[in-house]
N, C-alpha and C positions, 0 to 999 in steps of 0.2 A: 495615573494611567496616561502614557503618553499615544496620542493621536496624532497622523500626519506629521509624524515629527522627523526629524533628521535621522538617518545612521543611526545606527551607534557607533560607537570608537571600537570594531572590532576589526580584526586580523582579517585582510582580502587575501582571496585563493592564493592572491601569488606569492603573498608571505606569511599567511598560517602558516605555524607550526603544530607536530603533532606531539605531544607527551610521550616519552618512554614510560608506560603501563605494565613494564614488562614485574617491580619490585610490587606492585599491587596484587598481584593472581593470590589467592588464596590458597596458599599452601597445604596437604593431605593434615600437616601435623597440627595445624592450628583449624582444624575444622570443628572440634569443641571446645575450642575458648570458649569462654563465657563472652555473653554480650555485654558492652557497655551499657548503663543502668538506663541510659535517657534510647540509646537503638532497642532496650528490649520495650520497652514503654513504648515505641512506636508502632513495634511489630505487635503488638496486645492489640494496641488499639484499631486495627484493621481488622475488624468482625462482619460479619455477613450482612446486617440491615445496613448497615453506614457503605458500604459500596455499592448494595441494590438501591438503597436511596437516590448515591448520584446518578449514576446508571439510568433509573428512571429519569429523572430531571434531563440527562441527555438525549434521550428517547425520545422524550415531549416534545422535541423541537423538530419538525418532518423538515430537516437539510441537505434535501435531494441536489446533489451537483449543480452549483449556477441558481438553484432558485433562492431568493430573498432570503428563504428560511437560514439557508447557509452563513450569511455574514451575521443574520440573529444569533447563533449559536457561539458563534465567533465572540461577539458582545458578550453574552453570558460569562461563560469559559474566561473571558477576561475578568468580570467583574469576581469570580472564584478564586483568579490568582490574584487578585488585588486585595483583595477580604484575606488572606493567608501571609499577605509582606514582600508578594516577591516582585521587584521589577518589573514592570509591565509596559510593554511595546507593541502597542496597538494601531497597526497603519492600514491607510486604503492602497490595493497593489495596483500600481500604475499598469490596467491591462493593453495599453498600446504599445508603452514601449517594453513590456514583459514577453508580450507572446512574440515582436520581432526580432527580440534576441535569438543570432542563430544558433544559439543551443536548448534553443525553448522546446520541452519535450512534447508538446500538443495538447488538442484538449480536443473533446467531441462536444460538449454541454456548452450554449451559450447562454452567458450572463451579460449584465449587467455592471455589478460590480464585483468584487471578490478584497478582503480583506485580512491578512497576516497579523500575527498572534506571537510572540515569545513572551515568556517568564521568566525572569533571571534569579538566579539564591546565588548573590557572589561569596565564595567563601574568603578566608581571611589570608590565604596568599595567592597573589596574582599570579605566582607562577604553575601554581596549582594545576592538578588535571580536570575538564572541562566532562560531563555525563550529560550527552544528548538525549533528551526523553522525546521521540518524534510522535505524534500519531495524528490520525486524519477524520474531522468532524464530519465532512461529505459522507454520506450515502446513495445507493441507489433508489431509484424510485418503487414503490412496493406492491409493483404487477397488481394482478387479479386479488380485490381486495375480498373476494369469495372464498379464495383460496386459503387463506388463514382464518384459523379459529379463535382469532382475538383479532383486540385494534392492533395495528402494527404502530399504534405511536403509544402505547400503552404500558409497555413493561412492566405485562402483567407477571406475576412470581407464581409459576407450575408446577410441581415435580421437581425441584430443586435446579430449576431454570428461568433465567428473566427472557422472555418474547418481546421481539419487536422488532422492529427493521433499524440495524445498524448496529444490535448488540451483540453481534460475535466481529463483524466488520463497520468498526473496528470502537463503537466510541463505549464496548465493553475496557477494552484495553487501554484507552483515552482515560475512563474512569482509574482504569489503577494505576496510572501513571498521577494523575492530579492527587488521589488519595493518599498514593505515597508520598509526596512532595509534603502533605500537608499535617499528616501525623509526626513525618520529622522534625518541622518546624513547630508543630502544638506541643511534643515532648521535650524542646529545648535542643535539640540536635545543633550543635557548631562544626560544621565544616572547614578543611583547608581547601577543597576545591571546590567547584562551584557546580552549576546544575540549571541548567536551559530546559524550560518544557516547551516544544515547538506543537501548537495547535495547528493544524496545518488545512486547507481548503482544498481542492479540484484532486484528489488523489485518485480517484476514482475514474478519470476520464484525463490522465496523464502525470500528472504532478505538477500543478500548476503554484497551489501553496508552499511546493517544500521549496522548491528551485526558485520564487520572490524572496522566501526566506535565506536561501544562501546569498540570492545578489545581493540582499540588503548586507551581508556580511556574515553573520553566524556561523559559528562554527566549532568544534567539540572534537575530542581526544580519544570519545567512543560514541556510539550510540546505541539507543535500543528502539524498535519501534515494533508495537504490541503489538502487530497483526496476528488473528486466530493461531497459533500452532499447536494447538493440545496441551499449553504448557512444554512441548519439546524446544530447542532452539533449531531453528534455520539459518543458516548460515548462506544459501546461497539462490536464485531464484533464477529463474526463466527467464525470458524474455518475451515480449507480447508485441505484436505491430501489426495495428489495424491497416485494412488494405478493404479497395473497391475494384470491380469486375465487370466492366461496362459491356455487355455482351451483343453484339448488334443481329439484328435478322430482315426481314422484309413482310410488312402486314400484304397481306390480301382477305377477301372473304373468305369465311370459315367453311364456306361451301365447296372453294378449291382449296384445300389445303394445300395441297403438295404442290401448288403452282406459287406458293411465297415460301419463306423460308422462316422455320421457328423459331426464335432464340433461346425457347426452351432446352428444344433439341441440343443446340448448339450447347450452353450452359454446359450439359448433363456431360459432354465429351470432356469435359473441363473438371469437373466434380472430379467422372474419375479421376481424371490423370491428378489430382491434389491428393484425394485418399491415397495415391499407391506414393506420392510424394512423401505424406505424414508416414506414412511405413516404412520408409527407406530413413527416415530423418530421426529414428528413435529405435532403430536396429541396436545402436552402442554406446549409451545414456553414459554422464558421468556418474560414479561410483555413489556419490550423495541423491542422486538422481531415482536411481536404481531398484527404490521401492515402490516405484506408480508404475501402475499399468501405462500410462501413458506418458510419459515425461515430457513431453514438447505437442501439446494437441493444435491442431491445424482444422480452425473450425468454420463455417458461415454461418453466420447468425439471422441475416435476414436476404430475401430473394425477392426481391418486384420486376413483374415483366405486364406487358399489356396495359391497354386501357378498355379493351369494350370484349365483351365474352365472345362474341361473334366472328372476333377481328384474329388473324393470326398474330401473335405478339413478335411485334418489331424493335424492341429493347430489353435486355435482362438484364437487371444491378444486382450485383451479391455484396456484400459488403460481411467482414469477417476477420478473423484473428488469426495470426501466424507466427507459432513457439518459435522462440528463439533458444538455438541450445548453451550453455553454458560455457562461455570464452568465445563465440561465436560472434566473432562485428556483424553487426545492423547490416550493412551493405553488402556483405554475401548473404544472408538469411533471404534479404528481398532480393536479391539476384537470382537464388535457385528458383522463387517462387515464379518470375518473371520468366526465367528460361523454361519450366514448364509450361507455361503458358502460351509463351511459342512456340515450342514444338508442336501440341496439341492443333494452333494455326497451322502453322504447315503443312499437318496431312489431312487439314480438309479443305477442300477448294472455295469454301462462303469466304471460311474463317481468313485463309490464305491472303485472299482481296481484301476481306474485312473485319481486319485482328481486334484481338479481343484488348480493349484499355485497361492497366491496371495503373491504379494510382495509391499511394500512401498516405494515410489522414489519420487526425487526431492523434491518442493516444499513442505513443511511441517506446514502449520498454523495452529500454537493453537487458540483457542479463548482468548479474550480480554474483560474484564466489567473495566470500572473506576470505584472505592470504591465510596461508596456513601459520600457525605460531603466532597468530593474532592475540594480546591477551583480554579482548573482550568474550572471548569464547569462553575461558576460564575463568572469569569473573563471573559472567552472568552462568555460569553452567555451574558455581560455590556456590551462588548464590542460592542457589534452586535447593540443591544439595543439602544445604545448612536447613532450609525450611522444612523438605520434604522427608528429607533420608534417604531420595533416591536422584540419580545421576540422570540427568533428561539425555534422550537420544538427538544426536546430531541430524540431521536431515538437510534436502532441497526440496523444493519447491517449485510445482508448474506454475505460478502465477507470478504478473511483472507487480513490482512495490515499487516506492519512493527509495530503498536503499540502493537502488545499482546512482542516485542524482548523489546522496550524500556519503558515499564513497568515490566515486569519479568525479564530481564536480564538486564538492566540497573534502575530499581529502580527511571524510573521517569514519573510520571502521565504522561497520554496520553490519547488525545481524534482527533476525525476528524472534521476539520469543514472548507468548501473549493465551489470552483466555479462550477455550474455544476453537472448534471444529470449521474448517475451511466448509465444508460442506453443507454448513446451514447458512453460509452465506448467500447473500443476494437472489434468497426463494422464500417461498412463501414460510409461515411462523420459525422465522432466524428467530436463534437464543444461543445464549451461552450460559455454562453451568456456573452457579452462584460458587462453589465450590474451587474452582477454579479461576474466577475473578478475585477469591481472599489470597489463594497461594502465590500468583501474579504480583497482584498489590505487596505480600509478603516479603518476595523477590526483590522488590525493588527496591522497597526501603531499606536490602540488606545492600544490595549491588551498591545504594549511593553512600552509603555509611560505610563499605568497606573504599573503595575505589576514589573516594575524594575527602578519606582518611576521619570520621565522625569520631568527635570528642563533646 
């Protein structure tokens, strides 16, 4: 297991190349070959206790964004690729000179330290095509622990669902990725191309994991990264950009109200003009878009104003999230949000004199589309295909991921396709269905045994 260690010798952004994937797709006519004897031994051997088992194992470890637990799990996950033969690069991400990289996507969580994770299976030609397995051991923190009716570090098995926080997002799908990896190589599976599993840290509060992992160098021909999809594939996602609301007013006593000025008040003139904002900005969704009621949500999540109940509140912070729509740059997204904002100042005379700050922080997603003709879409969508007997539906996604970093910044296709309902994410008793953690796993051991040619 390599610690602190150098590089590795791979291909930097500027001269990666990407594999023509195009003779790989899995053709309508060969969709009942028979399997190779050592890929069907693989695909057997992904049963239901042997994925809830790791599942649980990664559950146990509460690695909430930035806290210690996180670089624990890190260790773990290592010591699991190292136990199965693959390659292992295991480094501390230098976070001084990471996060002043100016393409560094943000973070909200502070740590301490934060630690990168790759697994290599090289296969036996170099020139082979590269199968990026991305997924992200971070969780969030698990609210109101009254609120669930289990421990949330538990994965406890209910109803044909494993409970706990982080088992639909995402280290349900972290699991079938490592299980797949590992049945290929237990069944004797020989590859020509090769296969990176990227464990990745801070996804949850930016992408701080994946984007150390590109500058280290890494890099792949496709990827897949399990976030929740129902088992559908995503192909394209949102964008998200937290933003702050410094709302100004004037305290006096609560006995003259109306002789200070609220920044409640104020705020509330701002709310609206956002709501008739998110209205106007999801009028004409893109076409993959097109089945959420909301496709770009424009939200605040948290409000502080005041210090003393008596007092009229002379400060209001919102701080909150703002879709970005698909093919949309980052810097008009925050433009419109900005120029709503002023106008709002302008037609009131506090405001006019005393405008409302908005600032950009943390977390920062752009949006994501896979190019059409892409042939990760048709790999991973045989894949499913082969296992299931049914064609998964193509979809987007309101939520920003790590693929718009390893598409744009690393130049390597990317799509989602993973265990699990986005909606039992990041609330109280998250799970995902055990059923759907085998078909996943299934997926994948067929996606790397077709697409880096399994002999």
């Amino acid at each position: 297991m390599a610690r602190l260690c150098d590089a590795p010798e791979t291909p930097d952004s500027e001269t990666a190349q990407v594999q023509d994937l195009t003779s790989l797709v899995i053709p309508a006519q060969r969709a009942a070959e028979p399997l190779p004897a050592a890929v069907a031994t693989a695909v057997n051997a992904v049963q239901p206790e042997r994925i809830v088992a790791l599942l649980q194992e990664l559950i146990a470890i509460p690695s909430v964004t930035g806290a210690a637990a996180e670089s624990e799990a890190q260790h773990v996950v290592a010591r699991r690729l190292d136990a199965v033969g693959l390659g292992t690069d295991l480094w501390q991400i230098d976070l001084a000179a990471t996060t002043s990289d100016a393409d560094f996507p943000g973070r909200e969580a502070p740590r301490d330290e934060a630690w990168g994770l790759v697994g290599t299976w090289p296969g036996s030609d170099p020139d082979g095509p590269t199968v990026v397995l991305n997924g992200h051991i971070d969780v969030v923190p698990p609210g109101d622990l009254s609120a669930w009716s289990t421990n949330p570090w538990s994965g406890e098995v209910r109803g044909g669902q494993v409970y706990g926080r982080g088992a639909c997002d995402m280290k349900g799908g972290l699991a079938c990725q490592l299980l797949a990896v590992e049945v290929l190589r237990s069944a004797g599976v020989r590859l020509r191309g090769s296969v990176q599993v990227q464990s990745v840290v801070g996804e949850e509060d930016g992408g701080l994991g994946t984007f150390a992992t590109l500058r280290r160098g890494y890099r792949g021909d496709l990827a897949v990264v399990c976030e929740p999809t129902s088992t559908n594939v995503v192909t394209a996602n949102a964008g998200a950009l937290t933003f702050r609301l410094t709302v100004p007013g004037r305290a006096v006593h609560a006995s003259v109200r109306t002789e200070g000025v609220d920044a409640i008040d104020k705020y509330l003139l701002v709310h609206t003009a956002l709501r008739e904002l998110e209205a106007r900005r999801n009028r004409q969704a893109h076409p993959l878009m097109q089945h959420l009621s909301l496709p770009y949500p424009l939200s605040v999540g948290t409000v502080r104003a005041g210090d003393w109940a008596s007092s009229v509140p002379d400060l209001l912070v919102a701080e909150g999230r703002l879709g970005v729509a698909l093919g949309e740059p980052v810097a008009a997204a925050r433009g419109e949000l900005e120029q709503v904002v002023a106008e709002v100042c302008a037609t009131d005379p506090w405001l006019a004199a005393n405008p409302v700050r908005v600032e950009w922080f943390g977390g920062q997603f752009a949006s994501s589309l896979l190019p059409d003709g892409s042939p990760v879409l048709s790999l991973v969508a045989g894949a499913h295909r082969r296992v299931t007997g049914r064609t998964p539906d193509v979809l987007g996604a309101p939520w920003g991921s790590d693929i718009r970093l390893l598409a744009d910044l690393g130049g390597v296709p990317a799509l989602h396709y993973g265990p699990g309902d986005v909606r039992k994410a990041h609330g109280p008793d998250e799970s995902v269905p055990v059923e759907d953690l085998v078909t996943v796993t299934r997926s994948l051991v067929m996606l790397v045994a077709q697409a880096c040619g399994a002999s």
